[in-house]
N, C-alpha and C positions, 0 to 999 in steps of 0.2 A: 804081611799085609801089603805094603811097599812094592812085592813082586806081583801080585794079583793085581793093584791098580795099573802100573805100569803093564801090564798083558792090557789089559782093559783100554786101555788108552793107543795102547799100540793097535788094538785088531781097532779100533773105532777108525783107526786113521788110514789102515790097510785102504788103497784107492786102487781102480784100473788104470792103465796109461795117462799119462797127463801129454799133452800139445803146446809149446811153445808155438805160433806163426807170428812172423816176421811178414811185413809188407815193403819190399824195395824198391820204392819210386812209386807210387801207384799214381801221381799226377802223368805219367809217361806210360801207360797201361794203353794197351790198342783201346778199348770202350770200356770204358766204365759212366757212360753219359744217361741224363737221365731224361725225359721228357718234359717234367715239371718238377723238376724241383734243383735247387741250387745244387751245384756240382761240389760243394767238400760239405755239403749236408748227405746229398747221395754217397757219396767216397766214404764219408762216417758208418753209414749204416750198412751199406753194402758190405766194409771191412767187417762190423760186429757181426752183421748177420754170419758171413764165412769164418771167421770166427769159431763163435758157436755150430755150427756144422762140421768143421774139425773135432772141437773138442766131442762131439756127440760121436764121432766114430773113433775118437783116440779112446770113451768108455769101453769099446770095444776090444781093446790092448789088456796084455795082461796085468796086473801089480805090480809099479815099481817101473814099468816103461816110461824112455822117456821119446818125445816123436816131435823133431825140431824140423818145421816146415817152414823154408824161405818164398811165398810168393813174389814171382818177378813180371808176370804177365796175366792180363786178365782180358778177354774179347767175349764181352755179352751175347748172347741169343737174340738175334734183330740185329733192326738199324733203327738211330734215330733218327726220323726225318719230320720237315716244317709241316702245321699243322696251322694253315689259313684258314680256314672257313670263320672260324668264330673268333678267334684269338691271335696271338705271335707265337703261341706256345708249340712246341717238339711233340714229338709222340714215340713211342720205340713200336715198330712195326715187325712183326712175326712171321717171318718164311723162312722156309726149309735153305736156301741158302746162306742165311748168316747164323750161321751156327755157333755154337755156344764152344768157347776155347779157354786153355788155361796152363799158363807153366809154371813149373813150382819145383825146385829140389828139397830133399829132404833128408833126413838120419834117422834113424830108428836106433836107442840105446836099449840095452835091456839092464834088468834091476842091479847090475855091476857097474854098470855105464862103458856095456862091449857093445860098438855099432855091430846089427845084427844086422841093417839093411839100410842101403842108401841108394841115394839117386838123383837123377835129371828128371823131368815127366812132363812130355809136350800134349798133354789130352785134347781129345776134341771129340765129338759126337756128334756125329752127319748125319743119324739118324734120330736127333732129341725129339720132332714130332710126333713120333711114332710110340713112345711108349705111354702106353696103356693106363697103368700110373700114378699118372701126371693129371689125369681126370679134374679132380677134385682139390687138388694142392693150391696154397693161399699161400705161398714161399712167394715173395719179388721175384725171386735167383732160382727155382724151382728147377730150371732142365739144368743149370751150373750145378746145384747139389746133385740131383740123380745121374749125370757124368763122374760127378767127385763118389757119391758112393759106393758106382759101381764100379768104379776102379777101385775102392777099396776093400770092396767085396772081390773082386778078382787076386788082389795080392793076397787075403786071407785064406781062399780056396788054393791058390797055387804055392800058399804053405811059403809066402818072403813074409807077410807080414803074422804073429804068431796069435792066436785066441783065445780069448780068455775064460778061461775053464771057470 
């Protein structure tokens, strides 16, 4: 009886990849500015929000992975600029030129704990206007996630990062 709960306990706990992220320095990050709202109120939610956008594609990892990501750089989508008319308050302004960036290394263990993949990764996405999408998305960090995803769609397709069956 003893081995049937213990099975029982074991599959319940059976999980996909799990995501460690580390943020290193993020007061020193090219943007992470907000238009309205205090700057380590924005830095708080900004970090959970990416966060939680990691860990939703580490569900994507097989069992027993583990996916240790160090952010060291973050350059928002925009600029923020003054915003007189009514107020003192910023605004983040949206054009194709200030494009959405981000650097980050990482390890990838698998359920042994053998790094299966690692790396440096300077992303950026020149063309974040353009996708399609993006329509209807209520994300803050919206073109940030669809850059992050699809570079993590691209690792899985080119078969460095592995899927979980």
């Amino acid at each position: 009886m003893s081995t049937m709960l213990l099975a029982t306990l074991m599959a319940g706990q059976a999980q996909a990849g799990e995501v460690k992220v580390t943020w290193q320095e993020p007061e020193k990050f090219s943007d992470i500015r907000s238009g309205n709202e205090f700057r380590s109120d924005f830095q708080g939610r900004l970090i959970k929000e990416f966060d939680s956008i990691f860990a939703d594609m580490a569900k994507k990892l097989p069992d027993g992975y583990q996916w240790d990501v160090t952010v060291t750089d973050v350059d928002l989508a925009g600029d923020v600029r003054p915003f007189f008319r009514t107020t003192m308050n910023e605004i983040r302004v949206i054009k194709d030129l200030y494009w959405p960036r981000m650097t980050f290394s990482f390890d990838l263990k698998d359920g042994e704990g053998k790094s299966v993949a690692s790396g440096t990764e300077n992303l950026r996405d020149m063309n974040f206007l353009m996708h399609s999408n993006l329509a209807g998305s209520n994300n803050s960090f919206r073109y940030e996630e669809q850059m992050l995803r699809d570079w993590f769609k691209r690792k899985q397709r080119d078969k460095v990062f592995p899927v979980r069956q």
